[in-house]
Each structure stands twice: as C-alpha cells, then as structure tokens.
N, C-alpha and C positions, 0 to 999 in steps of 0.2 A: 724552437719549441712552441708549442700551441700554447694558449693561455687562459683554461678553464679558471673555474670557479674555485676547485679547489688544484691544486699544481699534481700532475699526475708523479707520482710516485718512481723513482730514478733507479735501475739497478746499481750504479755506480755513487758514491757519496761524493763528496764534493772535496774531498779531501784526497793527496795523493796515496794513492794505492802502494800496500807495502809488495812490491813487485820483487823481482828477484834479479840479482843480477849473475851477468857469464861468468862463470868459472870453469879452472880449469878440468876438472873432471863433471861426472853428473851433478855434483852438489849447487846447491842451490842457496841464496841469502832474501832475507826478508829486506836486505838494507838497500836502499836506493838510490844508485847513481844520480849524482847533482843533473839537469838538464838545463837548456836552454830553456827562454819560456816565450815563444815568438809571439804566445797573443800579445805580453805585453808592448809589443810594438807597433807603432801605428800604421796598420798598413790597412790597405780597403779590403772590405767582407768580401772572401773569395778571389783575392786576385790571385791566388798562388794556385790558380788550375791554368792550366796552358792547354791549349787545343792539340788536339792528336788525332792519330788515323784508327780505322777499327784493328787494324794488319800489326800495328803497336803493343798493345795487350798483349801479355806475354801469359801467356796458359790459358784462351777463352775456349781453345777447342779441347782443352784436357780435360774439363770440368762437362758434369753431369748439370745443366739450368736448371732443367727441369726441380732441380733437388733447390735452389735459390724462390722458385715461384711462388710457393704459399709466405716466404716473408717479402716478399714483395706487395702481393696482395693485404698486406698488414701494413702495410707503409701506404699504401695506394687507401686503405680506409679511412682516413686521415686526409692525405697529398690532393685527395679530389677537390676538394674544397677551396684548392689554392690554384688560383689561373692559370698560371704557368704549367701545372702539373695536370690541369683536369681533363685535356685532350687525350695524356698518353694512358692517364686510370680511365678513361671511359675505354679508349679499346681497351684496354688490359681486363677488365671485368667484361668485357663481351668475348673478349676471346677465352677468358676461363669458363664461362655460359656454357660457348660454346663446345668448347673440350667435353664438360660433362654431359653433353647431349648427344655428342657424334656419336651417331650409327656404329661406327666403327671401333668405339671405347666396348671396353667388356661389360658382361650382363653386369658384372660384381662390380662394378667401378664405382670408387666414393664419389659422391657428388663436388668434393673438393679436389678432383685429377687435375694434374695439372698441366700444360701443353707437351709435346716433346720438346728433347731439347732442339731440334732444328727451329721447331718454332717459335720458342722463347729467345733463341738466337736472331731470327729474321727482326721479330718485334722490335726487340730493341736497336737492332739497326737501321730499321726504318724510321722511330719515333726518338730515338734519342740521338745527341752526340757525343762526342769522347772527349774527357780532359783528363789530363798527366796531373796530379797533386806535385809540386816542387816545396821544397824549405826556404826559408827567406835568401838564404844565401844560393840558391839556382837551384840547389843539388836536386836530387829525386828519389833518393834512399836512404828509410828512417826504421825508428823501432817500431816494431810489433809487439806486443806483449798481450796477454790472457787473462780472465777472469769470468768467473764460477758463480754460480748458489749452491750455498754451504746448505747443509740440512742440521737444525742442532732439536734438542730436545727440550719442552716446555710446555705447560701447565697454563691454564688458565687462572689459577691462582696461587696467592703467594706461599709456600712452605721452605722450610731447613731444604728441602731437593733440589727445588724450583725457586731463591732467594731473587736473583738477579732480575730486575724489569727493563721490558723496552717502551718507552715514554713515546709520547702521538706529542706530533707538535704544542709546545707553547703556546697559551693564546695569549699571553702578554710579552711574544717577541715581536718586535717590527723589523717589516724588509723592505729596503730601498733601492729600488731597480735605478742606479746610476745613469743609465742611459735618459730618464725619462728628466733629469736634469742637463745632463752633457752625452748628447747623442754618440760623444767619440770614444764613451766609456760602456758603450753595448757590451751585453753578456756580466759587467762586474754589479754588483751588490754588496752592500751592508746589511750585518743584522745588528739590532742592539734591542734593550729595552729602555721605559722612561722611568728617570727619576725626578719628581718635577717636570719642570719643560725643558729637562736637557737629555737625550739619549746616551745610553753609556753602554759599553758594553754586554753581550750577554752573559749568563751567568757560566764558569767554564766547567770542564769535565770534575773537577773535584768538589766544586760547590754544589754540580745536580747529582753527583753520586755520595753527597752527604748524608746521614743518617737523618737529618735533618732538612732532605732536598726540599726545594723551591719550587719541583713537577708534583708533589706529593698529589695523586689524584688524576696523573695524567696514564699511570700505568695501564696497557690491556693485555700484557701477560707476560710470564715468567720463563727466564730458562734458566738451568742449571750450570751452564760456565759461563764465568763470566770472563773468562779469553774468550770465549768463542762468541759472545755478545761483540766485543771488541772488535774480532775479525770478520762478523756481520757487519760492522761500522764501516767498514773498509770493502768489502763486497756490493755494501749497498743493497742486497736483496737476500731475500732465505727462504728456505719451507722448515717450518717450526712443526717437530714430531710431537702429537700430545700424545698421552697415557690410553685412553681410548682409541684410540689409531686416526683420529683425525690430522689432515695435516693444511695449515694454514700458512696461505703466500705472505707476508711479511713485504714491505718493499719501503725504502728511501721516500722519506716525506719531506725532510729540512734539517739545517745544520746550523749551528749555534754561533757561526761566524769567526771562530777563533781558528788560527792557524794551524795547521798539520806538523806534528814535531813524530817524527818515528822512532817508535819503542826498539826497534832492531836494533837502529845506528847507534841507539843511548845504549843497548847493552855493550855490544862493541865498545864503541869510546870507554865505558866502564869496566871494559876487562870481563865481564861477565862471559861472552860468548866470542869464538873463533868468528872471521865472515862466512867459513864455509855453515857454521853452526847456527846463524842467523835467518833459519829459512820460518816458515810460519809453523811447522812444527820442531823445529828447536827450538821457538820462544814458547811454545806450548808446555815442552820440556822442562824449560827451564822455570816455566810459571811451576810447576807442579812441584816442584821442589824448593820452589822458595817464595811461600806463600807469605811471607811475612811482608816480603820485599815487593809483592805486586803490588799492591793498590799505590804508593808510592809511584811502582813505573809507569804503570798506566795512567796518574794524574799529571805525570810531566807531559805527557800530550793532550793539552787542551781542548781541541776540535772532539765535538760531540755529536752523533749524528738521531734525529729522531725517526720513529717507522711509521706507515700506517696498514692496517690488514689490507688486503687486497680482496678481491671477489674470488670464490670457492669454482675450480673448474679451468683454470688461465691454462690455456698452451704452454706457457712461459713468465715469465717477470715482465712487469713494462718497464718499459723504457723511458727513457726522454721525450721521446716523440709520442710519447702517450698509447702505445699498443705493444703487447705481447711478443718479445723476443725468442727467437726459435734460437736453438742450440746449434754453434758450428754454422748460420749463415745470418749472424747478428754482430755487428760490433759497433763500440766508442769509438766518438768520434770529436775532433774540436770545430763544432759548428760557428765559429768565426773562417773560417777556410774551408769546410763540405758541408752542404745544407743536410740539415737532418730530414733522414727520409729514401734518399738519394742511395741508388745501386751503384755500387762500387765494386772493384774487380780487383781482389789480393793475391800479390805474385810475394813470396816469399816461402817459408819450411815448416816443416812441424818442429816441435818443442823439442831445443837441446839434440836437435836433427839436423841435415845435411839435406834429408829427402824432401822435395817441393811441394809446396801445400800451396793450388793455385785455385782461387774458388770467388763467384761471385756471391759477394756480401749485402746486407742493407747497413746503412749509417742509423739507426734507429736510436744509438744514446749516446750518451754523454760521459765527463769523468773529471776530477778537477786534478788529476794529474795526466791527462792525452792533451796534451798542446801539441799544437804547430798541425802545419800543410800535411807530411807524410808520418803521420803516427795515426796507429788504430789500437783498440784493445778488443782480442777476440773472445766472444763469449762463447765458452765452451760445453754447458748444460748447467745440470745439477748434480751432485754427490760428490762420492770422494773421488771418483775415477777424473769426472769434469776436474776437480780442485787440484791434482796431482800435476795434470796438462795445463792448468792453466799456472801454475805455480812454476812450471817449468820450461816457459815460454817467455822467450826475448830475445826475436830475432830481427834480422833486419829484413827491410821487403819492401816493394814499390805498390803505388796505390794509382788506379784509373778510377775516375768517377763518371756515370754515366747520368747526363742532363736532358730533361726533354728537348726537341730543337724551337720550342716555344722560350726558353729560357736565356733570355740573353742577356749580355755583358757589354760594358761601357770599357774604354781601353784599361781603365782601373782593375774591371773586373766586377764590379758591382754591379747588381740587376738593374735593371734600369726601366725596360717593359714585356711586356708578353705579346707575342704574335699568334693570334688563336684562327685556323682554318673557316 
C-alpha cells in the first residue's frame, strides 16, 4: 500500500467480514467458517506464486479484456511510480493514447476507449509473466467470497431520524507499524492510546458508542440504523443517501485495534438464530425485533471501525492501493502473497452457482479477513442487487497473477531487483 500523508481510505475494514457460509440449499449465514491464517506464518513476501505458462490460465480467452482495462489503468496511476512496474504503465498509457486516437475508433468514441481485447491480450503477454497463486501447503484452490457498498441513509446532522454517528479517526490513537521495529512482522500494527507514558489500549465499541463517548466531536454525519452503521463497519465503504438527494462516498479510515468477535455466531451459540437464519438480513431481522437486546449484541464485538468522506464524483470506492475500485473487475487481496496493484486472472463461479465466472481482475485492496496465497474477495458494485451477490458468494476458484517481466524474484520469492530496458 502507498503511504500518503494521510492513509487512503480501504473499502474493506480490517476486521473479518461477516461472510456467508455453503449451505445446503440457497440460504445463506452471516457466521463464519474458522480458517487458517497463513500470514501468520513466516514465510517470504510472495513466495507462494510459482511460475506458469500463458496456455495455463484457465478462461483468458472467455473473458471480454477489454472490460478489465480501465481498472487497470487505475492501478497503473499509482504502479508507475514504482520501478518495476513503470516500463509496463508507460506502454500501457500509450497504448490507451493511442486507442483514443486511432483513425479507426468511431466519431463518438470516449476518450477513455479502451484497446480490443486481442490487444490487451498481446500487451500483457508481451510485457508481463504468469504466476499460479498456491497455499502454504502446495495446493492452488481456495475461497472466493464477495463484497459490496451498501447505500444507507443519513443527514448531516443529528436528529430522533438520523441519531447514529460515523466518527473520523481519533486524533489521540496511536499506530505502530510493527515492521518498522521487527522487519518479519510486516503488514501487523497496534493501535492504543497514552495514558501517562504507557500506551493502552484503545477505547472499545461500547465505551465510543457511550452516551458519554470519548469521540464526542469527532462526528461528520448521521444515519438512521444503526445495524446498518454496523454492516458499513464490515463493508468498509458506502454511499450515504441525504434528504436532499445528495449522496456522499463514505470509505474506511482506521480501526480501533480490538478484535473482530461476530454478532451472527453469538446469536447462534445463543439460541437466538438457526445458521441458516444467520445471514445479514436475518440479523437485521432479528435486530428489529429485539431492540432491547441489541446494543448489548453489538458491544460483545469490540472492533470499531472509523470513516472519512471521500471526494464528490469517484467512479468507485478506493481501495487500498489508494484509487477507485470498478465494480465486478476489483478485488481483495492479501498483499503479503499478491502485490497490490497487480492483474490477476479468476478461474472460479458465480454466487451459490455451478456456472464459470472466469474474468481478469486488479488486486486493488485489501481485508483483514482475505489471508493466504489463493483467496480473493470480489467486489461486486453498489446497492442491494451488488449486496445480494456478494452475500451469496463463497466459492472455490484458482488465482493467476500477472507480473511485469521487470519484476523479479529470488528462490524465496522476494523481490530482489528491477531490470528496466
């Protein structure tokens, strides 16, 4: 991830996403299958891509590129900057130049057209190579799962309508990029605040949704549920509907450092809900009818997540990698095993389907429940339609990442230097 001044804004929280797991008819659960957690193991950044053939990839000629290029071109706004990647965004921006110029493009052609697909095919075959994502234990076939911007509704200021606030980062939390101590703990962090000279904790989900919070003042506006504030928390991003018809990007600013504990699985364990009944709108459900009982359920999960507005006009949500995520050729990724940024090629299904959904991706963000070599999280747009698909997505599927041939690896796998023409 880049590292501005201020940390670009994440669709994904840093908290495991309340995802759904297979059942056996359509229904669907909010609760989430235990995983493995391979970053915790010490293995070198990115060994777990293994070199492959282009003839490998398995659906590259099913896929429409051309429909992959403009996030590509949103990864390359960013990638150019970086050595290894500035060879293949120099052509890549001259060959989009040139697309919008050929003679041959129609009178009415946006200035944003993008090559055919033959030619976003050759590109990349020329300028890049192919690597297999594997899991620590060799395999090459993991989960896939989905995720959305929810749209909820909210005000600019506070009323009985509009009660519930989304708080902008603390400016009395501190964060401690572990690595910048012990290089082998890249990617983990602390947050806490000081008391004294000794750092402690931050303050958890029930202390800053106290009537008495600790943010008091940090509020920039209001919505109206506060489950749906919740399952903003867990999306990581939104478009917030005002009263006037304006609609504001919302997006993942920072997280309070406290563990992710899931309100599905606690109802479960508590009898409240079946697992088939466990989906995010069963819990919704079930909030509505037992109002008494929520703020209780909701303070057994600790992790809090903060927002900050985004800029008026975004194609999409940013990402991790700091640019605007396209709907359906965007996904999470765990940037200890695929560099963010980096085109990726997804051979697996659509949601709670059989039929093949094989489509070149960008790795553009992040998610604190996508670990390991072959897991992604598909970002499927905005609205209910997006939330439906991606709530109903968790399949298995293989992953190719494609590297500039400037990018190279040491037998570990780690970068090591750049070969620039």
């Amino acid at each position: 991830m880049p590292a501005p001044a201020t940390p670009p804004a994440q669709t994904k929280c840093e908290c495991p996403a309340e995802k759904a797991v297979q059942l056996p008819d359509t229904a669907k659960s909010e609760v989430k299958p235990i995983e493995p957690k391979p970053a915790d193991i010490k293995i070198p950044e990115y060994s777990l891509l293994k070199p492959a053939q282009w003839d490998e990839v398995d659906g590259l000629e099913m896929d429409n590129l051309s429909l992959a290029w403009p996030a590509w071109m949103q990864s390359c706004s960013t990638l150019i900057n970086k050595p290894a990647w500035k060879n293949a965004c120099t052509v890549a921006n001259q060959l989009h130049a040139q697309t919008s110029k050929s003679p041959n493009a129609s009178p009415n052609a946006s200035p944003n057209a993008s090559p055919n697909p033959s030619e976003v095919q050759a590109y990349f075959k020329q300028y890049f190579s192919v690597y297999k994502t594997t899991n620590v234990d060799g395999s090459d076939t993991g989960m896939i799962t989905g995720y959305y911007q929810p749209m909820l509704k909210g005000s600019r200021t506070k009323s009985a309508q509009y009660p519930n606030p989304l708080y902008a980062p603390p400016a009395d939390m501190i964060t401690v990029e572990l690595d910048s101590l012990f290089p082998e703990l890249k990617f983990k962090r602390v947050r806490g605040r000081l008391v004294g000279n000794k750092l402690v904790p931050y303050y958890n989900r029930g202390e800053i949704e106290a009537e008495t919070s600790p943010l008091k003042g940090r509020e920039f506006i209001y919505i109206d549920d506060i489950i749906d504030v919740f399952f903003l928390q867990i999306q990581g991003s939104g478009l917030v509907q005002l009263e006037n018809g304006e609609q504001v990007h919302v997006g993942y600013a920072d997280q309070n450092g406290h563990p992710y504990n899931s309100i599905g699985r606690l109802l479960v364990e508590r009898g409240e809900l079946q697992l088939a009944q466990a989906s995010m709108q069963g819990i919704k459900n079930w909030a509505r009818n037992n109002l008494a009982k929520l703020r209780d359920l909701l303070n057994s999960n600790p992790s809090y997540v903060f927002f900050r507005e985004l800029p008026a006009g975004l194609p999409g949500p940013l990402g991790a990698l700091g640019v605007p995520i396209l709907g359906e050729r965007s996904v999470a990724v765990d940037p200890k095993f695929v560099p963010l940024g980096a085109p990726i090629f997804l051979s697996t299904t659509e949601p709670n389907s059989t039929k093949p959904l094989k489509r070149m991706m960008m790795a553009q963000d992040t998610g604190g429940a996508i670990k390991g070599g072959v897991r992604a999280d598909f970002f499927w747009g905005a609205g209910p339609e997006a939330g439906a698909r991606a709530g109903a997505m968790k399949q298995s599927g293989k992953i190719w990442v494609f590297l500039p041939k400037e990018f190279v690896f040491n037998g570990n796998g780690a970068q090591t230097k750049t070969i620039l023409p």
